[in-house]
Steps between C-alpha positions, in 0.01 A plus 500: 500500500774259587842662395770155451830615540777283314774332660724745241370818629557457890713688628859359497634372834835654657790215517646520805794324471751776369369809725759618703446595871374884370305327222320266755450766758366721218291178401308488798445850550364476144192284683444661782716327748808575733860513323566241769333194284822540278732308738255283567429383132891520431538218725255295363605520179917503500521325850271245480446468129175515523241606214166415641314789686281296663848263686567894661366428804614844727261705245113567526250230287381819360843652416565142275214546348597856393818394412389205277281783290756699428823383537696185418870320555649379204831379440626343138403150365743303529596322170795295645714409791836301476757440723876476371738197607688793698165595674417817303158509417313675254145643430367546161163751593258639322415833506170744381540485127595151420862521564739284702810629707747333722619489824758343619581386952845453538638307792893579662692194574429537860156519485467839675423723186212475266548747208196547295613703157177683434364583097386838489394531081362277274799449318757790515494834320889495500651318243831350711730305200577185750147496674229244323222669735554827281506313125128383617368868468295711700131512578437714827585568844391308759251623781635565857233138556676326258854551632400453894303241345822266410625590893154380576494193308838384643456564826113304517722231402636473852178553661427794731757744590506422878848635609797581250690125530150412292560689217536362212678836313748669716645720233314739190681578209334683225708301204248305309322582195519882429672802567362621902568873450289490176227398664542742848151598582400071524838380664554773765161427726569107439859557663316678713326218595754284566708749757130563681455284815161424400608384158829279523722666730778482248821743642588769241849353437288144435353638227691638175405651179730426224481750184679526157557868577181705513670841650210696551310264681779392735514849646091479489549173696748653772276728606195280551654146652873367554472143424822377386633565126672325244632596173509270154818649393652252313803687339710798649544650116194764394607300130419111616213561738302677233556190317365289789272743625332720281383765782821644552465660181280694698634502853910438439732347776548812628188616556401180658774503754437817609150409554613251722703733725175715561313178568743406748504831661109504547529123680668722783681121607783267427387373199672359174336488133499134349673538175384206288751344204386270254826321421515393092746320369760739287255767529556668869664210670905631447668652712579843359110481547528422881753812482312744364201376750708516797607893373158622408334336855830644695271782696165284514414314888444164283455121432559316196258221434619285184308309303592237280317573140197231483450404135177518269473398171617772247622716728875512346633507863694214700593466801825497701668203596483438895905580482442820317229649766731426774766638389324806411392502838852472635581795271244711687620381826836606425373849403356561811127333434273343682323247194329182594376252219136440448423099512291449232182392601188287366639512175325126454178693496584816308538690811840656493623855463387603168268186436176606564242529236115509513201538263535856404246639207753717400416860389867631440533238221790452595502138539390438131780721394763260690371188382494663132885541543553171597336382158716774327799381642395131472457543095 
């Protein structure tokens, strides 16, 4: 008797894509061949781009046909691509369940920097009071595919990765959609990835993970890769960043900075954390606020990165005139700071700091709740 086996019962195939290089060694060894097919498949897939088994010409007919059983290389849909009148471009992709995140390449002036900000949640599970990415709710982490994915994505379109002036991203930082150290066990072998010289070569201070505060994991992350780090502070009072961010109900100032000393400690190098300072108007933009800043971050090897509130609807924020952020800026110089202004960028195609939103299905219910108080507060 004949058994028929349905397309639903075979056996699901192993996406490649977000393996780092101990996932893809352990891969191969998994079928029976040598660890040294990992490099080799790496290559194919983060150098060249390639997704086709049967294009990998340095492996075996019969190892392509293996792979094409039980394997695959998938990177997300993607849903959109725009390019701002600055030259930013965005991706809108779609990942596993439906849902849409964004991605966003961000040229320097001088054309030698390409700075991909990288969405590590579906939505956000922080609740940030100036961030529209965090009023859309949160659905789920994303897979360590789905976040190499957008590095993949970007860099296909540039073609193959033949030498580093070809790239088309330069720079990683892990400051899209979602909170990195709440998703640790996806986003560590994805950075991964982009350090490994098989995957994009990326140095460690080229790539940076920025978190609201997530203490425990920052010590977690010190031990096990020293990429560069950078804080959302946002206030230098325990009082007004709970306000603005919720987490440091949790994890205080205090607790946060110290974390920051240990993480500097482990990185055994000159290194400085990137303190990051959304500037809103007659909220944290005075200067008794650049004082108490400039106090609390006396002891800290740092950089302040400012950056100009960008507006959604409802949000109750507004942003700083151009005058006010530069002199706030020359108030931190005169204390003894280095702080550099963030241009905003591919705000013409909801790109900016703070702008990015996706289709989230969101479980926290969170985004029906802020909508509800816009009614309220509309009646």
């Amino acid at each position: 008797m004949t058994t028929i086996v349905s397309e639903s019962t075979q056996p699901e195939r192993t996406n490649l894509l977000g393996l780092s290089r101990e996932g893809m060694e352990a891969f191969f060894l998994s079928i029976g061949e040598k660890k040294f097919r990992a490099a080799q498949l790496m290559k194919w897939i983060h150098h060249e781009g390639c997704d086709d088994f049967s294009a990998m010409t340095n492996l075996s007919k019969a190892l392509r046909e293996r792979l094409e059983e039980v394997a695959e290389i998938r990177g997300p849909g993607v849903v959109y691509e725009g390019t701002s009148s600055d030259g930013t471009r965005k991706w809108v992709l779609e990942v596993e369940d439906g849902s849409y995140v964004e991605t966003v390449l961000i040229p320097a002036e001088n054309g030698k920097r390409r700075t991909l900000c990288v969405s590590s949640q579906v939505g956000c599970s922080l609740d940030c009071s100036f961030c529209s990415t965090g009023k859309q709710g949160f659905q789920r982490n994303l897979t360590a595919a789905e976040i190499i994915g957008q590095v993949w994505v970007a860099q296909r379109s540039s073609g193959p990765q033949k030498d580093t002036a070809n790239r088309a991203v330069t720079n990683v930082v892990m400051m899209g959609m979602g909170e990195p150290l709440m998703n640790y066990d996806n986003v560590l072998p994805a950075m991964k990835l982009m350090l490994d010289d098989n995957g994009y070569g990326l140095s460690k201070r080229r790539v940076t993970l920025s978190t609201s505060g997530v203490v425990p994991m920052i010590d977690k992350l010190g031990d096990d890769i020293d990429v560069s780090l950078a804080i959302s502070l946002h206030a230098a009072t325990d009082e007004l960043r709970t306000e603005l961010v919720p987490i440091n109900r949790k994890y205080n100032i205090r607790a946060l900075l110290d974390a920051c000393h240990r993480y500097l400690a482990k990185c055994g190098d000159a290194r400085l954390i990137t303190i990051e300072y959304t500037l809103i108007k007659d909220i944290n933009d005075q200067q008794e606020h650049a004082e108490q800043l400039a106090a609390l971050l006396e002891e800290l090897p740092s950089k302040i990165n400012l950056i100009p509130f960008n507006p959604f609807p409802h949000s109750g924020y507004e942003k700083p005139s151009r005058n006010q952020t530069m002199r706030f800026q020359q108030w931190l110089y005169d204390l003894g700071l280095n702080a550099t202004i963030r241009s905003t960028r591919g705000d013409d195609i909801d790109a900016a700091c703070g702008q990015l939103v996706g289709r989230v299905k969101d479980r926290t219910k969170r985004n029906a709740r802020y909508i509800q108080s816009i009614q309220l507060d509309a009646d």
